[in-house]
N, C-alpha and C positions, 0 to 999 in steps of 0.2 A: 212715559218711557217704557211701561211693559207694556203698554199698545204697539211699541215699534217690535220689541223682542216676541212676542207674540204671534204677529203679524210675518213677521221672518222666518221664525219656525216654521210656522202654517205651509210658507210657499215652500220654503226650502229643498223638499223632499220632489217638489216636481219643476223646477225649474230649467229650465228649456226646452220644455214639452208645448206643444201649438196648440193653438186656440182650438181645433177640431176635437184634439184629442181630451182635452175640460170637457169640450161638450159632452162627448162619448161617457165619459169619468169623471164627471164635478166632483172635487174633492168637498167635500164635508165636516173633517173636523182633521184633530191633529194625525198626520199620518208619521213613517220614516222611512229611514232606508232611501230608497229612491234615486236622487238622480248622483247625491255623495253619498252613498250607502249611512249615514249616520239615523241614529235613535231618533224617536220621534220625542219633536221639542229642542232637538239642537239648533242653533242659530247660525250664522255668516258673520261676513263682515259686517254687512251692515249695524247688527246690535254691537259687534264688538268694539268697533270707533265709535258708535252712539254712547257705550257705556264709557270708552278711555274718554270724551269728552264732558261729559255728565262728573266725571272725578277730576278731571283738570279742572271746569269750571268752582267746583266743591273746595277746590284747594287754594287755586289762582287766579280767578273769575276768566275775566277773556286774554289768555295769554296765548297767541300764536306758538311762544318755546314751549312752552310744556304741553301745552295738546300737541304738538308734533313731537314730541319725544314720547309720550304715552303713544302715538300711533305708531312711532318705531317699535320701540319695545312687544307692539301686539305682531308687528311684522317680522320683525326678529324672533321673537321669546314665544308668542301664542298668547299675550298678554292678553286678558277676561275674551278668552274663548273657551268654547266648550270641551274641544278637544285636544287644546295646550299647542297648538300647530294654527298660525294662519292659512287658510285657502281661497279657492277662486277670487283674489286680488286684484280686482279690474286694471286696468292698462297703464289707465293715467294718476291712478294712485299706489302703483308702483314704480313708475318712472319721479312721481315725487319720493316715495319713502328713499329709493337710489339715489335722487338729489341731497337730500336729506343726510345722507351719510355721506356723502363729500362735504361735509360741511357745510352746505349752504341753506343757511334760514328756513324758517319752516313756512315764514309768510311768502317766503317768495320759491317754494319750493314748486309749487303745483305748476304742469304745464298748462299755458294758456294759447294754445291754439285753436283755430275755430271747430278744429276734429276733436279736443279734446272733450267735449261737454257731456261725456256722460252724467251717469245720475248719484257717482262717489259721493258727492258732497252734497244733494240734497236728502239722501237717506239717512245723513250720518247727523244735521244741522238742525236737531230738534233743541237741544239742549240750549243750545246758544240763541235758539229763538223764544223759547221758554223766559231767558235770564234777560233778554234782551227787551221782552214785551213792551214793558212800562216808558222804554225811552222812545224821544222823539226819532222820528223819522232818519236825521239825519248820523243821530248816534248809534244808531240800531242796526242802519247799512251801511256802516262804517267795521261796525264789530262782527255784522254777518260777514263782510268779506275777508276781512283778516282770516275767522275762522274755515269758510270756503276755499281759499285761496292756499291752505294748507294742501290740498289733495288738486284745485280745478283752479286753475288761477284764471280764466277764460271770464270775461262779463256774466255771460251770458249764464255759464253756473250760475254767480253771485245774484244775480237778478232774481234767478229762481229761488233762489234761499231767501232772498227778502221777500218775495211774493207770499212765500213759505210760510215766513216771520207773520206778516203780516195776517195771512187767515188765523195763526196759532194767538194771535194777537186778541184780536173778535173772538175767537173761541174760549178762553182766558175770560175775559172779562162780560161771558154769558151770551153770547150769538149764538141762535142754531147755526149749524152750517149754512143754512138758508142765507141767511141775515150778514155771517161774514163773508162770504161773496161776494151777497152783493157791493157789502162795503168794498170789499178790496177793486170790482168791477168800476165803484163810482168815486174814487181816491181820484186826487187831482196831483198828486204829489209825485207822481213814478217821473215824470221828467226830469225831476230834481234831488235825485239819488244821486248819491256821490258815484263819482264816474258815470254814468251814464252818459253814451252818448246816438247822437240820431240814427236812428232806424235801427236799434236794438231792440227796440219792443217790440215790432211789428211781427218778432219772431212768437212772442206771448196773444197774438191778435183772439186766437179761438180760446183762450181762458179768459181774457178782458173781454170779450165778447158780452158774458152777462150768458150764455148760452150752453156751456160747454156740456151739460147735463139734458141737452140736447137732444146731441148727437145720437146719433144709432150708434150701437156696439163694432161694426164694422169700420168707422172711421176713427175709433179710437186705439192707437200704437200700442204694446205694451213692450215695446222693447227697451234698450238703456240709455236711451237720448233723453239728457234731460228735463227738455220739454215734452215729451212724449210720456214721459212718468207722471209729472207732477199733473199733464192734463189727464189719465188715467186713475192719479190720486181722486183730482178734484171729482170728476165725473163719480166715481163708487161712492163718493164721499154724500154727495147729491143725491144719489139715487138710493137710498138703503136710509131708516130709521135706528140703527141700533149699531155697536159695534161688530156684531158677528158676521152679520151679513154683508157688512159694509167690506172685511178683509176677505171676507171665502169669495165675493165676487170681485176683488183684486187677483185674488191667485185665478182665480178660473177664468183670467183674458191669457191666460198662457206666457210663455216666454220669459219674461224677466221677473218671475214669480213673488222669490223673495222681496228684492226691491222695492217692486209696486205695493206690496202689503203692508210691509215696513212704514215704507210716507205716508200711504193715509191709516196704516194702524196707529201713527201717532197725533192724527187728528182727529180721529174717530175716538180714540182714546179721553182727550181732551173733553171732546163733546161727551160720550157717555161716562166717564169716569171710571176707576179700576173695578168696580161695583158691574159694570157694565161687560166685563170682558170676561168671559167665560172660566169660574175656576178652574175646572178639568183639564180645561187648556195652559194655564197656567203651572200645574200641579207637574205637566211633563218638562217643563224648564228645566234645565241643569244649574246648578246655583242662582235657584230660586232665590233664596236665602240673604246670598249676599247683595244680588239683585233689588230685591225690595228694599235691604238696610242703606243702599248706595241711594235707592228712588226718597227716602226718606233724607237724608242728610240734605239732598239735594234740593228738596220742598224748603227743608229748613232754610238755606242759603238764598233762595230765591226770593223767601218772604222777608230774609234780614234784610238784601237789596233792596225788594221793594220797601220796605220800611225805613230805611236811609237813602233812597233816592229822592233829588229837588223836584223833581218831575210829579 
């Protein structure tokens, strides 16, 4: 979880600046100010619905209501954000918080059209993959979607949040990055996700490739299409040994900064551990404090699950 808050911070400050201009200016460690004039070490939404979910799960394991009211509340109120004020709100996680407040369901709140697919829901969907790890297949993308479908009600999010689940899965239970790859590359099971249906994968072809770490820098997107992030995740995630390097060359593909750092800061996280994430960096967090006490509660509920699950 501070891998994602971390990671978000890091970008934040240069987010929608182009890939040329990283080159020119690689950022290198915590900066701020920037592209929302805010201190260095404040975060987005991204960390902010990472953490209101991280406490709904702490409270109500996978509850569709109360993670959507806890995402109201941050939309409304500035609920665990740095600056008491939500901002840059992506589209389609506003048009759900505005469903949301008519009254209607939080599971069915998210719009699901095929423009909708930005990356709201894979940024935010560490926690529930975290909680989710130890169940089978079928329970896992069942509770991933509920929790996706609050912001991105579209497949094609949810897929990506279980693809998601499923590296955090391998990494959880000791895979390098290497190693969960490949696993998720040689999984027989993605046709047999609930919902799922024909010719929705083919959308994920170059992360199932087995290759994505491939690629040259140049064909890798860093904008907010969901699949476009999560191959961006995967790719830094591949190419870099250590947490650090892994998020500074997330931010430094440009454009959709924060985001991209966020997802694979929370798997880089994972793989190296909070041991691995640069104190100094962490030191500029704005409730640090409660942050850590929220990641602790949060270990604790994960490990009672796994401890009373049949699984």
């Amino acid at each position: 979880m501070i891998g994602v808050v971390v990671g978000d911070a890091l970008g934040l400050p240069v987010q929608f600046a182009s890939r040329e201009l990283r080159r020119q200016r690689p950022v290198t460690g915590m900066e701020g100010w920037g592209s929302f004039k805010l201190p260095p070490g404040y975060w987005s939404d991204d960390s902010s619905l990472t953490l209101c979910l991280v406490e709904s799960i702490c409270r109500h394991e996978i509850d569709p209501a109360d993670a959507g009211a806890r995402f109201l509340k941050w939309y409304e109120d500035g609920y665990w954000t740095p600056t008491g004020y939500a901002f840059d709100v992506g589209n389609a996680t506003t048009e759900a918080m505005e469903r949301m407040r008519t009254g209607i369901p939080a599971e069915k709140a998210g719009p699901n059209n095929e423009t909708d697919n930005g990356n709201g829901a894979l940024m935010r969907i560490l926690p529930a993959a975290i909680y989710l790890a130890e169940e089978d297949d079928t329970t896992m993308a069942a509770g991933i979607h509920l929790m996706s479908g609050i912001t991105h009600g579209h497949l094609r999010s949810k897929v990506a949040c279980c693809l998601y689940t499923m590296m955090v899965r391998e990494l959880l239970a000791g895979a390098t990055p290497q190693q969960a790859y490949r696993s998720l590359c040689h999984t027989q099971e993605l046709t047999k996700l609930p919902g799922m249906v024909p010719g929705e994968l083919q959308h994920f072809t170059r992360i199932l490739s087995g290759k994505i770490d491939e690629l040259p820098e140049a064909e890798i997107n860093s904008d907010g299409y969901v699949i476009h992030t999560l191959e961006a995740a995967l790719w830094c995630l591949l190419r870099n040994d250590n947490y650090q390097d892994t998020v500074l060359e997330a931010v430094n593909l440009g454009w959709d900064t924060d985001t991209t750092a966020a997802v694979v800061g929370g798997l880089a996280g994972i793989a190296y551990g909070l041991g691995g994430i640069p104190a100094e960096w962490i030191q500029f967090l704005p409730r640090q404090e409660e942050i850590l006490e929220l990641a602790e509660e949060f270990a604790d509920k994960v490990i009672n699950h796994k401890n009373s699950s049949p699984i």
